[in-house]
C-alpha positions as CSV (number, residue, x, y, z in Angstrom):
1,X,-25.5,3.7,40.3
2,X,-22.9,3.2,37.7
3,X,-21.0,-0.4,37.5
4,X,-17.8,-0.6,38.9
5,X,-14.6,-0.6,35.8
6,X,-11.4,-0.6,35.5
7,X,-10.2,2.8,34.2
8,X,-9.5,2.6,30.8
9,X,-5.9,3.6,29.4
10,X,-5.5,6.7,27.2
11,X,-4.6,5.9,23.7
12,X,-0.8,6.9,23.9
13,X,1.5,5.9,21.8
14,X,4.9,5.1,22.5
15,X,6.0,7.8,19.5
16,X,6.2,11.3,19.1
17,X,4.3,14.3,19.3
18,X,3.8,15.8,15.8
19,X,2.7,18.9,14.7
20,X,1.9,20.1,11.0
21,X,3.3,23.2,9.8
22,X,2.3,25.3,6.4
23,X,4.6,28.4,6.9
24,X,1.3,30.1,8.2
25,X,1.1,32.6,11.4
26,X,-1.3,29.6,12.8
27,X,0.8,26.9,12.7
28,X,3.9,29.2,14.3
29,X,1.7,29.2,17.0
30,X,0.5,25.6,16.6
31,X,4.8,24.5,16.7
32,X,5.1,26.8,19.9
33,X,2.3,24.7,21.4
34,X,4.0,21.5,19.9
35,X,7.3,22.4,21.5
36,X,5.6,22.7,25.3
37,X,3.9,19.6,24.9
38,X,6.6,17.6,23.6
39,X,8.8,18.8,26.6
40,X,6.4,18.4,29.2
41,X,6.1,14.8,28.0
42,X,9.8,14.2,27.5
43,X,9.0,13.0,23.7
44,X,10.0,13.7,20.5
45,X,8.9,16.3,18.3
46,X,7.9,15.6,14.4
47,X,7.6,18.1,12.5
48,X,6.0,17.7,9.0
49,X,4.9,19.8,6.2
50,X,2.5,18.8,4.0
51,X,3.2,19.8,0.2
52,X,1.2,19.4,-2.9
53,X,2.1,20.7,-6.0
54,X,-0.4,20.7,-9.1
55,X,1.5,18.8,-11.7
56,X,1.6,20.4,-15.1
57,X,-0.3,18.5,-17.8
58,X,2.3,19.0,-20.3
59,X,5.8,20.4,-20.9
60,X,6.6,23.8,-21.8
61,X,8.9,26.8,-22.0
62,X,6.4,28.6,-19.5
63,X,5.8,25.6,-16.9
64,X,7.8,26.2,-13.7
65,X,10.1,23.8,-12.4
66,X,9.8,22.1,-9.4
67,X,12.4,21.0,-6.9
68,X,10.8,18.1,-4.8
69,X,13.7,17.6,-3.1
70,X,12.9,17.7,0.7
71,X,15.6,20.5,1.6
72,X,14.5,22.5,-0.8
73,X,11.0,23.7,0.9
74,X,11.1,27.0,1.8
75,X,8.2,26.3,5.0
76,X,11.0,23.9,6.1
77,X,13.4,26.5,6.1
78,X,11.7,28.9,7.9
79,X,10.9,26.1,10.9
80,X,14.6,25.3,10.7
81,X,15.1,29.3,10.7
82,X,13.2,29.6,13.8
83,X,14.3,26.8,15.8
84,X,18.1,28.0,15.0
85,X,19.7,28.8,18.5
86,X,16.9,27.7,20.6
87,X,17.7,26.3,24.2
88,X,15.7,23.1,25.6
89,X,14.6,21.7,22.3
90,X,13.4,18.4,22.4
91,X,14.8,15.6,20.0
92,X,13.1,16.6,16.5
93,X,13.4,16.0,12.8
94,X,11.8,18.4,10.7
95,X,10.5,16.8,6.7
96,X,8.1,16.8,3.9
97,X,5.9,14.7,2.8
98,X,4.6,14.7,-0.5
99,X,0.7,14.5,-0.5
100,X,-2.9,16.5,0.1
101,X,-3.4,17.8,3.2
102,X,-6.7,16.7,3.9
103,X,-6.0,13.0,3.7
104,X,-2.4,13.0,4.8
105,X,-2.5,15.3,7.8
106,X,-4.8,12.9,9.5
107,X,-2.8,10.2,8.9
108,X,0.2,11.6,10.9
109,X,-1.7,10.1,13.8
110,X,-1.1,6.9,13.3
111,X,1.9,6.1,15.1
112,X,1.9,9.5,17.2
113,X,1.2,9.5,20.9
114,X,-0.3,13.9,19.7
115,X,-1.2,15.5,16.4
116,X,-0.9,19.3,16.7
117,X,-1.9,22.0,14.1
118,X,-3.2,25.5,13.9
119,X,-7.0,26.2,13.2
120,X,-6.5,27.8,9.9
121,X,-3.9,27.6,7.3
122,X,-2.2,29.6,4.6
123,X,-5.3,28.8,2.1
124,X,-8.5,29.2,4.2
125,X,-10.7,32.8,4.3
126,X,-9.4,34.6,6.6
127,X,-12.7,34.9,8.4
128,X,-13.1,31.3,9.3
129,X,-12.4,30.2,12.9
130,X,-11.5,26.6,11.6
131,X,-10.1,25.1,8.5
132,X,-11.4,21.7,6.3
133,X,-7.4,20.3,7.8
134,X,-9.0,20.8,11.4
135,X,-11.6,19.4,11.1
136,X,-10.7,16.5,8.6
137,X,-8.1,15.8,11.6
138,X,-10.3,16.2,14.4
139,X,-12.7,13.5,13.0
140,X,-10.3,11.0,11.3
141,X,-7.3,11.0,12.9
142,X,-6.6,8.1,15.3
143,X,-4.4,9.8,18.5
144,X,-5.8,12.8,20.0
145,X,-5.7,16.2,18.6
146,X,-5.1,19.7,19.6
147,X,-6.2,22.6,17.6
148,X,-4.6,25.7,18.3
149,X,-6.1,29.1,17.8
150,X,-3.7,32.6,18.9
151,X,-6.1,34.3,20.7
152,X,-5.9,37.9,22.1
153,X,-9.1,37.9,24.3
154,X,-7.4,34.6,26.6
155,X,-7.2,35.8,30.2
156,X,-4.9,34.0,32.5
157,X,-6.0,33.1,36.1
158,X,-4.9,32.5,39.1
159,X,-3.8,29.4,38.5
160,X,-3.7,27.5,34.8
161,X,-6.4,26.1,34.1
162,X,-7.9,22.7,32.1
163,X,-11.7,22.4,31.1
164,X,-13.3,19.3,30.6
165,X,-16.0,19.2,28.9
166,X,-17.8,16.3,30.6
167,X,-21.1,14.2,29.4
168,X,-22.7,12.9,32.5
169,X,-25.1,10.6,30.4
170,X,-22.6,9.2,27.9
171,X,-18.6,9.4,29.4
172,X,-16.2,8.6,28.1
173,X,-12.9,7.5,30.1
174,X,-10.3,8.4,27.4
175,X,-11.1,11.8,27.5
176,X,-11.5,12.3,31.6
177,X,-7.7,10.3,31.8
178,X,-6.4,12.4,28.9
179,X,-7.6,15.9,30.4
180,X,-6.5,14.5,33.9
181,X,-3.0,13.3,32.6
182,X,-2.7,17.2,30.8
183,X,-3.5,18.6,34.1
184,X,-1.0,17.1,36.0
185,X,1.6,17.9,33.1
186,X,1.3,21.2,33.2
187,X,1.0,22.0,37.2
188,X,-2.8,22.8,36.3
189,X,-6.3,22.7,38.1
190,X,-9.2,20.8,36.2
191,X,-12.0,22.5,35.5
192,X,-14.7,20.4,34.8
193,X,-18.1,21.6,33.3
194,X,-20.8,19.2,33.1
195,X,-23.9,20.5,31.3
196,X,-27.6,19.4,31.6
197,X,-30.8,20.3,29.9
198,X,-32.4,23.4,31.7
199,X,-34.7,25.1,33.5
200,X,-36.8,22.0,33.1
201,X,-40.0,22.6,32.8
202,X,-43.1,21.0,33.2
203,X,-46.5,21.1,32.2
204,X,-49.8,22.3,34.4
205,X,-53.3,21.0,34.5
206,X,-54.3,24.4,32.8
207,X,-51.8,23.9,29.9
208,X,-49.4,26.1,30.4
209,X,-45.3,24.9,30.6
210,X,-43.5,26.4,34.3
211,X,-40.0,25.9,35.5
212,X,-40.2,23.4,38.1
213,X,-37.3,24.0,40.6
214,X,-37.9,20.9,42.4
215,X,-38.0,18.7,38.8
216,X,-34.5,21.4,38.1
217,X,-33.0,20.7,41.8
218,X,-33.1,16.8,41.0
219,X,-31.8,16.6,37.5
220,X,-28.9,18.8,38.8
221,X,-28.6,16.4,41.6
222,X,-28.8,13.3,39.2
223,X,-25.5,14.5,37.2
224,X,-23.6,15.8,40.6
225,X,-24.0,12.2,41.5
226,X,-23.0,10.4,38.3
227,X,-20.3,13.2,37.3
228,X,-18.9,12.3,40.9
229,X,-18.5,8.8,39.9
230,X,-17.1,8.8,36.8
231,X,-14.3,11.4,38.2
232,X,-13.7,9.4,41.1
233,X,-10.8,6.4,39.6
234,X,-9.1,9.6,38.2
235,X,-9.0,11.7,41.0
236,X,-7.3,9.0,42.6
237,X,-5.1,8.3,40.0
238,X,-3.8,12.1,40.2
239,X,-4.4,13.3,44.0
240,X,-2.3,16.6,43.1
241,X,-4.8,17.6,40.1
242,X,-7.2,20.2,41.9
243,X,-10.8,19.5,40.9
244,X,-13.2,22.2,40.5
245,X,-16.9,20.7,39.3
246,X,-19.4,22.8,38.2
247,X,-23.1,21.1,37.2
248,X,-25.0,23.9,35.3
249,X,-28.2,24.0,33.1
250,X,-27.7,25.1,29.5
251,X,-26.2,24.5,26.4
252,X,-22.5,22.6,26.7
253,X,-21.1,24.2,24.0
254,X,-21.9,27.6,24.8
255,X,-20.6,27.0,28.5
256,X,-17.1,25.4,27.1
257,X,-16.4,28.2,25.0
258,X,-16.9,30.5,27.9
259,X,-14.9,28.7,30.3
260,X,-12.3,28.5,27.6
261,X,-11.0,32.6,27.6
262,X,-9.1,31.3,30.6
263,X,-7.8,27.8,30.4
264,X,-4.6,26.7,28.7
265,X,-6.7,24.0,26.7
266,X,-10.4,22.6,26.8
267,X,-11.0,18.9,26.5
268,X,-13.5,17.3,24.5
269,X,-14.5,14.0,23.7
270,X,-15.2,13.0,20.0
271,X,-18.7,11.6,19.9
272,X,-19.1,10.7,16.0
273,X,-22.2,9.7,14.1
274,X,-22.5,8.0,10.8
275,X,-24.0,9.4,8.2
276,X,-24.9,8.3,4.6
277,X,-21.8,10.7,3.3
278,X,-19.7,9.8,5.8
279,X,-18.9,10.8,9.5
280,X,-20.0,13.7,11.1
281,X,-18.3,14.6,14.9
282,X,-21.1,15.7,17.7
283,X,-22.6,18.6,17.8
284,X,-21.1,19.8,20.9
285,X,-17.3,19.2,20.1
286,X,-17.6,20.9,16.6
287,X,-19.1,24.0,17.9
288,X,-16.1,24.1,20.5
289,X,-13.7,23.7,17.7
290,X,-15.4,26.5,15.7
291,X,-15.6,28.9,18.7
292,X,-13.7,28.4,21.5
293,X,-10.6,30.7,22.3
294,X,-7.5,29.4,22.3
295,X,-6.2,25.2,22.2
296,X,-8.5,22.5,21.7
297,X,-8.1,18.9,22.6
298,X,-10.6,16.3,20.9
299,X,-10.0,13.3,22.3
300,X,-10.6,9.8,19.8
301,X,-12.0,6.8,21.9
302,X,-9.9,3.6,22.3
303,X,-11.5,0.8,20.5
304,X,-13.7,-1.7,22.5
């Protein structure tokens, strides 16, 4: 049985929901999703742009001139453009910031309660599911993030929909409260897919490996019963958030992106690992971001 704890508090800041924008399709799309969520959460939106010019090494007649001046970017025109006329806006400011994207985009975090941005900007190929920002962002930045991806092959339900991705062995209560708390925002049930190893199999006196269903039946057991627990402060936390559970053998990644052509978001943890070059996000939450349809969440967790 698992100890007894106090559910731990999702790392929200008291600040505003900020989304980057590059004057790509992606993050239209990513200031659309930015625009919801700072509504539903009756915060203020931030909306930056990320510019970096390649200084010229020396003067001359054929070096262009450059206005740095922050109302003279032509991505900030076309947000201001957009938003022009709009009804229900939430309290915004709209600005540059002078830098690389890579290392500044991240940084955006810091003092935002959500960092927003499309999958793939104006510079990436255009057959790659996820740009260097996205994931630079996903594994540095310190509030959670949501990657958005337009996505034509989304089917709506029933009912909207949020997927958990859930780790049975190794929770983490950030992301159950986050996905919980994004749920009950947006009027939505909670999908939650837990994955475990499977068929297990095991191996015979004459050397051969069979699925057991019995050794199958009691692993799947094992995580119903820990998944249960770990759900259960949450659940009653947010009574109106309909549940649906679903314990499955197989690979977690491959399950979440299938559950994500119908959910409004899927919710993952970030599980990092250090490696001699650096850090390097789990397995399972960077082949969500690479693949999944639609808006990812990867969720940081709150220093112990």
């Amino acid at each position: 049985m698992r100890d007894e704890a106090p559910v731990a508090a999702v790392a929200v800041v008291d600040g505003p929901v900020v989304v980057a924008v590059d004057g790509s399709a992606g993050s239209d799309h990513a200031l659309e999703w930015a625009l919801t969520a700072a509504r539903l959460r009756n915060a203020p939106l931030r909306v930056v742009h990320v510019r970096q010019y390649a200084m010229p090494l020396a003067d001359g007649p054929y070096m262009p001139t450059i206005d740095h001046r922050p109302d003279a970017d032509p991505v900030v025109d076309r947000v201001r453009a957009a938003l022009e006329g709009r009804a229900d806006l939430p309290p915004l400011t709209v600005e540059v910031v002078e830098g690389t994207a890579g290392r500044d985009i991240p940084r955006l975090g810091d003092e935002a309660r959500l960092l927003v941005l499309g999958s793939r900007g104006r510079g990436g190929f255009t057959s790659l599911l996820l740009g260097s920002n996205g994931l630079a962002c996903a594994r540095d930045a310190a509030c959670p993030v949501v990657v958005v991806r337009p996505d034509e092959e989304l089917t709506s339900g029933a009912q909207p929909c949020v997927v958990l991705g859930l780790d049975a062995l190794s929770p983490h209560d950030d992301t159950i409260g986050f996905a919980f708390a994004e749920a009950a925002l947006r009027g939505a049930a909670l999908r939650v897919v837990c994955a475990y190893p499977g068929p297990v199999l095991v191996y015979t006196a004459t050397g051969d490996f069979v699925t057991s269903a019995e050794a199958d039946a009691a692993t799947a057991a094992h995580c119903t019963e820990l998944a249960g627990e770990q759900l259960a402060p949450f659940q009653e936390r947010y009574p109106k958030v309909r549940v649906e559970r679903e314990v499955l053998p197989g690979d977690a990644a491959g399950l979440l992106v299938e559950a994500s052509r119908e959910a409004e978001l899927v919710v993952v943890g970030r599980h990092q690992h250090r490696k001699p070059l650096g850090r390097l996000m789990g397995s399972v939450t960077n082949a969500v971001l690479l693949h999944a349809k639609g808006a990812v969440a990867v969720v940081p967790p709150e220093p112990r």
